[in-house]
C-alpha positions in Angstrom: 1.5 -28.0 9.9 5.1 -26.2 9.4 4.9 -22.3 8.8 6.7 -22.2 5.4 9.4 -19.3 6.3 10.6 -17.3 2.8 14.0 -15.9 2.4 15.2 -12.3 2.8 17.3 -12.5 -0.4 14.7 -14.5 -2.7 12.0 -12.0 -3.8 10.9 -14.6 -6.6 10.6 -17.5 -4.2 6.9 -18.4 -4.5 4.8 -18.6 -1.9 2.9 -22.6 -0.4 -0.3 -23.3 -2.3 -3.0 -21.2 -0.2 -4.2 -24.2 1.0 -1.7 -24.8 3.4 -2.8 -21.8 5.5 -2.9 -22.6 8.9 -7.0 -22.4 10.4 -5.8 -20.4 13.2 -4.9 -17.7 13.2 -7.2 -18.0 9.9 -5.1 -17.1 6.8 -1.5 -17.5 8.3 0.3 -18.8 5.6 4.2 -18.0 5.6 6.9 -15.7 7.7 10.0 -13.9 7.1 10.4 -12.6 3.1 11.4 -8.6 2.5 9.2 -6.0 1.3 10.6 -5.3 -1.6 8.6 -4.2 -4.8 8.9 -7.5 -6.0 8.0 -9.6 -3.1 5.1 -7.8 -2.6 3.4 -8.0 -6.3 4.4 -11.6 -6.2 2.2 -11.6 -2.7 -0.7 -9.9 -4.0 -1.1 -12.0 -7.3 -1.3 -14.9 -5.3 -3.9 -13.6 -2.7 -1.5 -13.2 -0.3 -0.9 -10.2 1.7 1.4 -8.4 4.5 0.4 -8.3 8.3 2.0 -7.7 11.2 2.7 -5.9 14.3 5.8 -3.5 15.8 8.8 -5.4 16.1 7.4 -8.5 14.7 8.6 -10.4 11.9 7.0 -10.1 8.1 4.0 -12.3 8.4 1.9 -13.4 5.5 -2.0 -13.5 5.0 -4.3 -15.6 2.7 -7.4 -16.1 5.0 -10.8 -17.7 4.3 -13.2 -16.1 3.7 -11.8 -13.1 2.1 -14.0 -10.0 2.1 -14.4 -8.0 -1.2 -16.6 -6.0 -3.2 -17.5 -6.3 -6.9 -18.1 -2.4 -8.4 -21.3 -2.9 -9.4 -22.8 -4.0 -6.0 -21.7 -0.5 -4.6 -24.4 0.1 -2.0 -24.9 3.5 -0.6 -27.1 4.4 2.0 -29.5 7.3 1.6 -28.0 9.6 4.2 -24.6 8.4 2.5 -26.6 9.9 -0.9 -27.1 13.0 0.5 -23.9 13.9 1.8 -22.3 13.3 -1.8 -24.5 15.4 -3.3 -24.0 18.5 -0.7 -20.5 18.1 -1.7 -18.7 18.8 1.6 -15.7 17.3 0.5 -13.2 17.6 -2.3 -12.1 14.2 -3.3 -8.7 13.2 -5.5 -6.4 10.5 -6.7 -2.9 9.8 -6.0 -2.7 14.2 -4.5 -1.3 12.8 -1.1 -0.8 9.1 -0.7 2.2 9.1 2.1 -0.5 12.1 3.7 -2.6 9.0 3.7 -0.5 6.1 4.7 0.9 8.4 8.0 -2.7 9.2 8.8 -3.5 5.3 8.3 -0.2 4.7 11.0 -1.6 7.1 13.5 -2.9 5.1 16.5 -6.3 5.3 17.6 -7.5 6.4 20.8 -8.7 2.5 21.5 -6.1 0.8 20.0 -2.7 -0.9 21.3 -0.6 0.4 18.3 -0.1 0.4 14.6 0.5 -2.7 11.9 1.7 0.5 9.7 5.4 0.8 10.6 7.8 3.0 9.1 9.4 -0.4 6.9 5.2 -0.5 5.6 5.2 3.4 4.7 8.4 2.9 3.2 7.7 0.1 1.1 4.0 1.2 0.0 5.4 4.7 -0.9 8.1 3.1 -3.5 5.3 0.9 -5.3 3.2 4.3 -5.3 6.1 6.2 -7.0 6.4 2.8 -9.4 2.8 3.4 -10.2 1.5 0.6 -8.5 -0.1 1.6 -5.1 -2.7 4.6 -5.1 -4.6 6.9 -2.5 -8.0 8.3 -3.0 -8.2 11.5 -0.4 -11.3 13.4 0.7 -10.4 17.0 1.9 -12.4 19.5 3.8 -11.6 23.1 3.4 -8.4 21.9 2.6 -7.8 19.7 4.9 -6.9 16.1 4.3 -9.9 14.4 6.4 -10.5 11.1 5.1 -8.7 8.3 2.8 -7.7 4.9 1.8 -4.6 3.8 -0.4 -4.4 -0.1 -2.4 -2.4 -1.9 -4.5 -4.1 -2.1 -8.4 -3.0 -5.1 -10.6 -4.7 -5.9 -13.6 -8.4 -5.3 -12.7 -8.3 -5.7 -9.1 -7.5 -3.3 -6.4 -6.4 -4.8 -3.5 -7.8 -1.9 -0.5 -5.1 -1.6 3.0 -6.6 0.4 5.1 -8.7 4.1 5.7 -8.9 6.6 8.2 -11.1 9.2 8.8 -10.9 12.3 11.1 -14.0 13.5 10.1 -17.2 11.8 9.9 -18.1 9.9 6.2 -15.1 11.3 5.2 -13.4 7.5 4.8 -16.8 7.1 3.5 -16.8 9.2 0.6 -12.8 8.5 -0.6 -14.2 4.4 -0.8 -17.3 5.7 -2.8 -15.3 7.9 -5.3 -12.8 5.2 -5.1 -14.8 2.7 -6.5 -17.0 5.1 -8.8 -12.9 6.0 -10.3 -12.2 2.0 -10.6 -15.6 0.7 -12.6 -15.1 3.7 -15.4 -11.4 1.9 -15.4 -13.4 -1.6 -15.8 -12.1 -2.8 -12.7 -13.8 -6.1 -11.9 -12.8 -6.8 -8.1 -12.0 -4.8 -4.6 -10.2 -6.9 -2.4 -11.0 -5.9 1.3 -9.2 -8.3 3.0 -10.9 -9.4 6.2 -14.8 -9.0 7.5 -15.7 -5.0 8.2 -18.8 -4.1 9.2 -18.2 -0.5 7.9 -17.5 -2.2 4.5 -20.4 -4.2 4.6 -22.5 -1.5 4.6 -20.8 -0.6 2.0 -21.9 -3.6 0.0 -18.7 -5.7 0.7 -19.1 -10.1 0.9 -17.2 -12.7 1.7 -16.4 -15.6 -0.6 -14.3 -18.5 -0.4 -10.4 -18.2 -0.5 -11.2 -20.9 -3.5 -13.5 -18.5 -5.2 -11.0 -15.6 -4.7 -8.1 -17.5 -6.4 -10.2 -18.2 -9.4 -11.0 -14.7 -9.9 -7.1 -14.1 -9.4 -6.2 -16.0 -12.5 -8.8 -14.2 -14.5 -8.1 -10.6 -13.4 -4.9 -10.0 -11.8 
């Protein structure tokens, strides 16, 4: 099957029917496109998302199954429990989001590098200041220790990644994350890809199918 290959200049240009995403890699469904504002909203609201390493090209993502989280099946552990209510961290909204993305970028110990290149920060930090991309941090004597930052459209919010420097501290931003999006009758998390850490968390998968019909009714 042909990679379908979007144009730099076309922002509108609509993605192939997630169906034609290749098996392997799972979810591989175009290449090339911008990151424009435009382009990526277009991405998201057809459960397609960004991907790709240093000095690659743009890839695009639809895979199958896709992980997410519905609000109300929040699962938190007991010792989870207790550290929220000892209150060791300070959580907020949309305080420190390109704090957030950079410490996202940083590269871990065990890892080969970062999908979170300056073009990503950049991009991500223009729909933030458009209103469209948020952070949830968790500080620590005021210290940013912990966060995740998303894309929200219509009642969905599309989760990109988390770090942590301290322990439960990624933990706690998801919790208060998710506690901030059900009193904002958000219906759907979108996680991406399987995570252990986020299903602990009371993440599942369900079908790319299942994820597209839940698209149309909430994005």
């Amino acid at each position: 099957m042909q990679l379908a290959v979007l144009n730099e200049n076309t922002p509108t240009q609509p993605f192939p029917p997630l169906s034609s995403a290749l098996y392997e890699p799972n979810g591989l469904i175009a290449v090339g496109g911008c990151l424009s504002s435009e382009r990526l909203i277009n991405a998201y609201q057809h459960g397609v998302f960004p991907w790709f390493g240093e000095g690659d090209p743009i890839l695009w993502w639809s895979p199958d199954p896709r992980l997410v989280l519905f609000p109300e099946k929040l699962q938190i552990s007991k010792s989870l429990a207790k550290t929220l209510r000892q209150e060791k961290f300070a959580v907020t909204v949309n305080q420190a989001f390109d704090f957030v993305i950079a410490k996202c970028a940083e590269l871990r110990v065990d890892a080969e590098g970062t999908w979170i290149s300056d073009g990503i920060k950049n991009a991500y930090s223009q729909l933030h200041q458009e209103g469209v991309a948020h952070s949830f941090e968790a500080w620590r004597d005021g210290e940013l220790v912990g966060g995740l930052y998303g894309v929200a459209l219509g009642k969905i919010f599309f989760g990109e990644s988390m770090f942590h420097t301290v322990s439960d501290a990624s933990k706690i931003a998801f919790v208060h994350c998710i506690q901030h999006l059900k009193k904002l009758n958000f219906q759907l998390i979108d996680c991406q890809v399987h995570s252990e850490h986020l299903v602990s968390l009371g993440a599942e998968e369900i079908s790319r199918t299942e994820f597209s019909r839940l698209l149309k009714i909430y994005c």
